[in-house]
C-alpha positions in Angstrom: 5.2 18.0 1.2 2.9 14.9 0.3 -0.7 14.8 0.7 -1.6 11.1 1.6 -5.3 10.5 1.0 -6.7 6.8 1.6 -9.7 5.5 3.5 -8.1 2.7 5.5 -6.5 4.2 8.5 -4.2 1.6 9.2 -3.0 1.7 5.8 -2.8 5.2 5.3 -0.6 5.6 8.4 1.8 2.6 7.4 2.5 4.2 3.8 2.7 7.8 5.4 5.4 6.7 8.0 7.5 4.6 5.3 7.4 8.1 3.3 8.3 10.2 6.3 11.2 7.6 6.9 12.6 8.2 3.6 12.9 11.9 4.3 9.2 13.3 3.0 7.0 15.4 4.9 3.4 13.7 4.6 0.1 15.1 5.3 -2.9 12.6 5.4 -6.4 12.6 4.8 -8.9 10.3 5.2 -11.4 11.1 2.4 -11.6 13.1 -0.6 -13.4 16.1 1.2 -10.6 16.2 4.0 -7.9 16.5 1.2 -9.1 18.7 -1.3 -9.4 21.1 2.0 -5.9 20.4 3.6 -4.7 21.0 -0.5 -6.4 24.3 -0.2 -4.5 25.2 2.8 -1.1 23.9 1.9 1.5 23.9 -0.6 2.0 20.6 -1.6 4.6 18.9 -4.0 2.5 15.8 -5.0 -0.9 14.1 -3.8 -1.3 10.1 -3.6 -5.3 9.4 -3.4 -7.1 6.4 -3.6 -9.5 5.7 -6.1 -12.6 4.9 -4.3 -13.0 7.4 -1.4 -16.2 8.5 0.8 -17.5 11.8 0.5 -15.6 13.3 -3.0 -14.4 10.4 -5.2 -10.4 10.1 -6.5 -11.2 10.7 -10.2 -13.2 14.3 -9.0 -10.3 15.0 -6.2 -8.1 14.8 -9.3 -10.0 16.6 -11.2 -10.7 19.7 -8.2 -7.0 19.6 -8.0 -5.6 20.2 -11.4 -8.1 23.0 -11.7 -5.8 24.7 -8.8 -2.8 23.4 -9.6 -2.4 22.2 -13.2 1.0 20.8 -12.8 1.2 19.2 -9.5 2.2 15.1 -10.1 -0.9 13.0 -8.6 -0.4 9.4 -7.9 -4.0 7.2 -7.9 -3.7 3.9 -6.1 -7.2 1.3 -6.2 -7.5 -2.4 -6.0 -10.2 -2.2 -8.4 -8.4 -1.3 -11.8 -5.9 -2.9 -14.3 -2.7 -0.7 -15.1 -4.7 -0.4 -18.6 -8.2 0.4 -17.7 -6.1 3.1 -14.9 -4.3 4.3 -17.7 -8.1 5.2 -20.2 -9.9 6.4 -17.0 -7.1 9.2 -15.9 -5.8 9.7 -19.8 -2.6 10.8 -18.3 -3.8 13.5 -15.8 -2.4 11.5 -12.6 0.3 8.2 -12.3 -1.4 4.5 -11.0 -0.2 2.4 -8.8 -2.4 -1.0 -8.2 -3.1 -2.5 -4.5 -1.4 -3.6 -3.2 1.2 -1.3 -3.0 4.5 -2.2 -3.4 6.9 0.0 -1.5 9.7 -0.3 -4.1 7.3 1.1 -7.0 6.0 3.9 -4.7 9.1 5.0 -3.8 10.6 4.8 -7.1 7.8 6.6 -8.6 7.8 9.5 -6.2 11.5 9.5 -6.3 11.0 10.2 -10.3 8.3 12.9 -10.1 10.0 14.7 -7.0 13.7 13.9 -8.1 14.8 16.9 -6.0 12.8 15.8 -2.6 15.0 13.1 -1.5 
């Protein structure tokens, strides 16, 4: 399962439902404290967060969740980095994808870190 976390409603619902089209089970989140306690709860394959969040902030989500689960993939999206500056700031702890998303390179990047999902 997927644990969606972004802000925007109306975007988090539009990438959840492409994913769950595609075969994925997604559960979303609206903020950073909402995920880290529906991650608690469930057994999750891979987590997509955005960067800037309200109430716990992407790079400490990240951070809470490799603490409980070293190994699980993380995908960070924002509209506020470069694929470089991404790249320093999460020194290879989670994948970056910049806003807007492309479909094409979300799928293909979940489709390489969960080959076996789809």
């Amino acid at each position: 399962m997927i644990l969606f976390v972004e802000d925007d409603a109306l975007s988090r619902r539009a990438y959840s439902e492409l994913l769950r089209t595609i075969g994925y089970q997604v559960a979303e989140a609206k903020d950073g404290a909402e995920a880290l306690e529906l991650f608690s709860k469930g057994a999750f394959d891979l987590v997509i967060a955005d960067l800037v969040l309200p109430r716990l902030h992407g790079l400490n989500l990240v951070e809470l969740i490799h603490s409980e689960a070293p190994n699980i993939p993380i995908i960070v999206i924002s509209g506020y980095l470069s694929d470089s500056a991404a790249k320093i700031i999460l020194e290879g702890s989670a994948e970056f994808i910049p806003k807007p998303i492309d479909p094409k390179i979300l799928t293909a990047t979940i489709q390489r870190l969960l080959p076996a999902k789809v």
